[in-house]
C-alpha positions as CSV (number, residue, x, y, z in Angstrom):
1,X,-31.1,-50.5,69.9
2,X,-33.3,-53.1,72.3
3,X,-33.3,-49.9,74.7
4,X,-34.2,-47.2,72.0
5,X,-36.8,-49.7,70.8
6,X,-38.2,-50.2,74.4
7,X,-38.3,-46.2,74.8
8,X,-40.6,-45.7,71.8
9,X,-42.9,-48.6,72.5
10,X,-43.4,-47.6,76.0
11,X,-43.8,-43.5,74.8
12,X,-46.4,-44.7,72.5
13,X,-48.4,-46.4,75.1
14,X,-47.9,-43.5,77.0
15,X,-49.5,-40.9,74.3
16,X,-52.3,-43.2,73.5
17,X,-53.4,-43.6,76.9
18,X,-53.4,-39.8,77.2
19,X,-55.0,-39.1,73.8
20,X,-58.7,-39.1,75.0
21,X,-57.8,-36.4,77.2
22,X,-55.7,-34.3,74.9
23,X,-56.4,-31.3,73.2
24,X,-58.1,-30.9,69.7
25,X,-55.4,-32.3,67.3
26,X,-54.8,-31.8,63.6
27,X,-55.9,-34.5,61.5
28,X,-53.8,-36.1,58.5
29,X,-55.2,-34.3,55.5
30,X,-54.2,-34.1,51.7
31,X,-52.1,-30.7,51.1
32,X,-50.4,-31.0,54.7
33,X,-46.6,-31.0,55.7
34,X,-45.6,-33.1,58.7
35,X,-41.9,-32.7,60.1
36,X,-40.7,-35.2,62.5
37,X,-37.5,-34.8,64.4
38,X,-36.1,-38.0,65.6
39,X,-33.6,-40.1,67.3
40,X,-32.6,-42.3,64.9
41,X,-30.6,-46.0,65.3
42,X,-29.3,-46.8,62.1
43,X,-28.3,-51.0,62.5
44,X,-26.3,-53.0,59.8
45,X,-27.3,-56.1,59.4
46,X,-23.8,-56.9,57.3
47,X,-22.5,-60.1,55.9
48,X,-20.0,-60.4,53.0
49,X,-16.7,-62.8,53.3
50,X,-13.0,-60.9,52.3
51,X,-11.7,-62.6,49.2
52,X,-8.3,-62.1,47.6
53,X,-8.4,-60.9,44.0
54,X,-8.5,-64.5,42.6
55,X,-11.6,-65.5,44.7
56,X,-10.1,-67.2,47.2
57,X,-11.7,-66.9,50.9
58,X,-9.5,-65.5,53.1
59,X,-11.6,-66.9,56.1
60,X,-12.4,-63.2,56.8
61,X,-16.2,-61.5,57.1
62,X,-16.9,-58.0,57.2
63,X,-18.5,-56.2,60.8
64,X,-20.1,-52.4,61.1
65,X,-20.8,-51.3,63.8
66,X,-24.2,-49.3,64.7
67,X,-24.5,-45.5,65.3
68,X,-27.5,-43.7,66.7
69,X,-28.1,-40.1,64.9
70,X,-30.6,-37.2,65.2
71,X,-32.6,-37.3,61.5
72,X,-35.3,-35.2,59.8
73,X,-38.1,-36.5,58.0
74,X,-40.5,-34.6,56.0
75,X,-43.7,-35.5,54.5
76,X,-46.3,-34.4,51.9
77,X,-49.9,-35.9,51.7
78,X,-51.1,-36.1,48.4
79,X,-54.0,-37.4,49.3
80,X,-55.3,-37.9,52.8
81,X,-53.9,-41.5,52.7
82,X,-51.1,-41.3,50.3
83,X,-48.0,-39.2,51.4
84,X,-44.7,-38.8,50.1
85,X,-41.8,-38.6,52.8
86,X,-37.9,-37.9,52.6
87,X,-35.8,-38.5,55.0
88,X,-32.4,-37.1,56.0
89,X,-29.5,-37.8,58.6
90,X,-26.1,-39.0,58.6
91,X,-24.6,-42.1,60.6
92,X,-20.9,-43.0,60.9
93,X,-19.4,-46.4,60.9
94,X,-16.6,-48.3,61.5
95,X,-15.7,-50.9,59.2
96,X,-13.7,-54.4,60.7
97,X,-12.3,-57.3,59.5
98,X,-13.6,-60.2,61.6
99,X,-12.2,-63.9,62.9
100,X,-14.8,-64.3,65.8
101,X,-14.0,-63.7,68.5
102,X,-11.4,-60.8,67.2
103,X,-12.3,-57.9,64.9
104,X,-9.9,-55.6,63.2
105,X,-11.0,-52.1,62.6
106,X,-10.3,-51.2,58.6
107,X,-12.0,-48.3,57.8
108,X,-14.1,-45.4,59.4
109,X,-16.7,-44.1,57.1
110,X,-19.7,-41.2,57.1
111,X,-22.5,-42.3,55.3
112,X,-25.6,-40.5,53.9
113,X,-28.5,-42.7,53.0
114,X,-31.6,-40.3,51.9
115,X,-34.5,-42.3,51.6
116,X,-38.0,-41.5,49.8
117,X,-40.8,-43.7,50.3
118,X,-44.5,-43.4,49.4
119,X,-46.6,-44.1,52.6
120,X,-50.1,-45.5,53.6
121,X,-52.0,-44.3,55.9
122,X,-55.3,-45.8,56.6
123,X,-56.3,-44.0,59.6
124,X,-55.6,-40.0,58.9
125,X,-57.9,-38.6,61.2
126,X,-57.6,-41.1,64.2
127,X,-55.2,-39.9,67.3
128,X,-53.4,-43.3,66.7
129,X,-52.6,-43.5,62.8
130,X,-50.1,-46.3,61.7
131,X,-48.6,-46.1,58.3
132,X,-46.7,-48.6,56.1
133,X,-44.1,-47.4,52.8
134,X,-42.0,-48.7,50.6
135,X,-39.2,-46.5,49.1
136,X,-35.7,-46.3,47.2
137,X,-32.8,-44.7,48.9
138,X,-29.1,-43.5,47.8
139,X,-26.3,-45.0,50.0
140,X,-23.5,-42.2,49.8
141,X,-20.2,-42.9,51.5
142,X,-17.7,-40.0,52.4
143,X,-15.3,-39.0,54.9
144,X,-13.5,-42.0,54.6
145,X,-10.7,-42.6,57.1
146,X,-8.5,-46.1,56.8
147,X,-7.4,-47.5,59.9
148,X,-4.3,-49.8,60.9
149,X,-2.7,-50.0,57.3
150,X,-5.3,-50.9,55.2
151,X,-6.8,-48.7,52.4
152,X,-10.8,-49.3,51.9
153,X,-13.1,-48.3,48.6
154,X,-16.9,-48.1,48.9
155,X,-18.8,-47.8,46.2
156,X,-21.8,-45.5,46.3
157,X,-25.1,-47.0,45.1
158,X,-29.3,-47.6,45.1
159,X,-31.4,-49.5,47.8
160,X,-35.0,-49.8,48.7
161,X,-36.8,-49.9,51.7
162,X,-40.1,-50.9,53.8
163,X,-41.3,-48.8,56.3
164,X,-43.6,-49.4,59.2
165,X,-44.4,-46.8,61.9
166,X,-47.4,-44.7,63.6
167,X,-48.2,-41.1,65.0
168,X,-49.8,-40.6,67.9
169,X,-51.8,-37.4,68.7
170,X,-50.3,-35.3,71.5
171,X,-52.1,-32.1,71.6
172,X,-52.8,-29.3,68.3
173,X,-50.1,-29.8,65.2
174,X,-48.0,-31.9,67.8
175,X,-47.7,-35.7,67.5
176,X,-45.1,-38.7,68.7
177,X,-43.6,-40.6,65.7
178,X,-42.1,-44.3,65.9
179,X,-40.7,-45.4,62.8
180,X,-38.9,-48.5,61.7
181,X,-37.5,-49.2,58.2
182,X,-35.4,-51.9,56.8
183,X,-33.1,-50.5,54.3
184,X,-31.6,-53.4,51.2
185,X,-28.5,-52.5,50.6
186,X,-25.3,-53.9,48.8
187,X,-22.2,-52.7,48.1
188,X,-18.8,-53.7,46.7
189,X,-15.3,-52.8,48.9
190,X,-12.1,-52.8,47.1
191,X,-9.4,-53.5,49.8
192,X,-5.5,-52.6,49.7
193,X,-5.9,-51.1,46.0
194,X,-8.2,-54.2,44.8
195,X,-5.4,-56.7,46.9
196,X,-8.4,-57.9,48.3
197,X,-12.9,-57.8,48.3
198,X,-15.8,-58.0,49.2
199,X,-19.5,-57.9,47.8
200,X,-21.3,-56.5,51.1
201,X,-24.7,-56.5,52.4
202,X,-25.4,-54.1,54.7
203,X,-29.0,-54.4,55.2
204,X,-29.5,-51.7,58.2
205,X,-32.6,-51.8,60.4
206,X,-33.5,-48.2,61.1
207,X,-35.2,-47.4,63.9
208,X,-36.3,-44.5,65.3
209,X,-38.7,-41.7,67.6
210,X,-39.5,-38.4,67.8
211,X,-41.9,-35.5,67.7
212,X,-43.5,-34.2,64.8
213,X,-45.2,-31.0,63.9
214,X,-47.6,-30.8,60.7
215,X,-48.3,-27.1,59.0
C-alpha cells in the first residue's frame, strides 16, 4: 500500500505541474457526472480477540489480510460544490487466527462494501480541486470458503466513512483522481458453529488512483 500511496502522490505532482500547459479542461459544475476508474487498496485495520462461548480469551486475535482491486466510482454534483458519489468494487480476504509470530488461515471471504458519501468540493473550477466526504457504507460478505477445519460466520452490517481526495486536470473531460477513505466497520464472527467469537473491527483504509471522465 506504501508503494500504491507513493505512485498517486508522485502522479499528482506530475499532472499539476503539467496543468498550466494542458488543454481547456471541464470544470466541476452542478448537473455533471464524473466516473473515475481506479486502482483501489482496500487495508483492514482489524483487531478483535477469539473468545470461547463463555467469554473466556483464548489468547487468539483475528488478522486480514489486504487486497488491491480495480473499483468504480461515480458521482453527481448537485450543486457545483456539493456531490453525491457511490462507489463499487469487490476485495477478497483471508481471515487468520493469530499467536504472533504464527497465523492460521480460517476463512477466505469476498466482500462487497458499496459506499455513498456526500462530498465537498471547494475548488470546482480550479485544475487542482480537493474534496472531503463523509458517507455510510454496507459491508456484504459472500463467497465464503473455510480453511483448515474451521467453519466461520460473518455477519453483514452498516459502516461510515470519511473521505479525502483531489482531481487534477489532465486535458478536456479527463482528470487524475487520488482518493483515500477510512471505512468504520464492526462485525461479529461466529466460529465452529458459535464454539467460539469474536466482535471484530475491521476498520479498512482505502486507498486509491485513477482516471476519471465527467459527461
Amino acid at each position: 500500500m506504501k508503494t500504491m500511496i507513493a505512485t498517486a502522490v508522485v502522479a499528482a505532482a506530475l499532472a499539476a505541474a503539467g496543468g498550466a500547459s494542458a488543454a481547456d479542461f471541464q470544470p466541476k459544475a452542478a448537473g455533471t457526472w464524473l466516473v473515475d476508474v481506479r486502482a483501489t487498496t482496500v487495508a483492514p485495520d482489524e483487531s478483535g480477540a477469539i473468545l470461547t462461548a463463555a467469554g473466556v480469551d483464548t489468547g487468539l486475535d483475528v488478522k486480514i489480510d489486504n487486497d488491491t482491486i480495480p473499483s468504480l466510482g461515480i458521482s453527481y454534483f448537485v450543486t457545483d460544490k456539493i456531490a453525491v458519489e457511490l462507489i463499487l468494487g469487490t476485495s477478497k480476504h483471508t481471515v487468520s487466527a493469530t499467536t504472533l509470530p504464527a497465523a492460521t488461515p480460517v476463512h477466505d471471504t469476498w466482500v462487497l462494501p458499496p459506499v455513498l458519501s456526500v462530498q465537498y468540493h471547494p475548488l470546482p473550477a480550479a485544475r487542482f480541486s480537493p474534496y472531503v466526504g463523509a458517507g455510510v457504507n454496507y459491508m456484504i460478505f459472500y463467497k465464503g470458503k473455510d480453511r483448515n477445519g474451521f467453519t466461520v460466520d460473518l455477519d453483514n452490517g452498516f459502516g461510515y466513512s470519511l473521505q479525502a481526495g483531489a482531481d487534477i486536470a489532465l486535458t478536456g473531460p479527463w482528470s487524475l483522481n487520488v482518493d483515500v477513505k477510512k471505512v468504520f466497520f464492526d462485525t461479529s464472527a461466529s466460529i465452529n458453529g458459535g464454539t467460539l467469537k469474536s466482535d471484530v473491527t475491521i476498520d479498512p483504509l482505502v486507498v486509491s488512483v485513477g482516471v476519471g471522465r465527467k459527461f
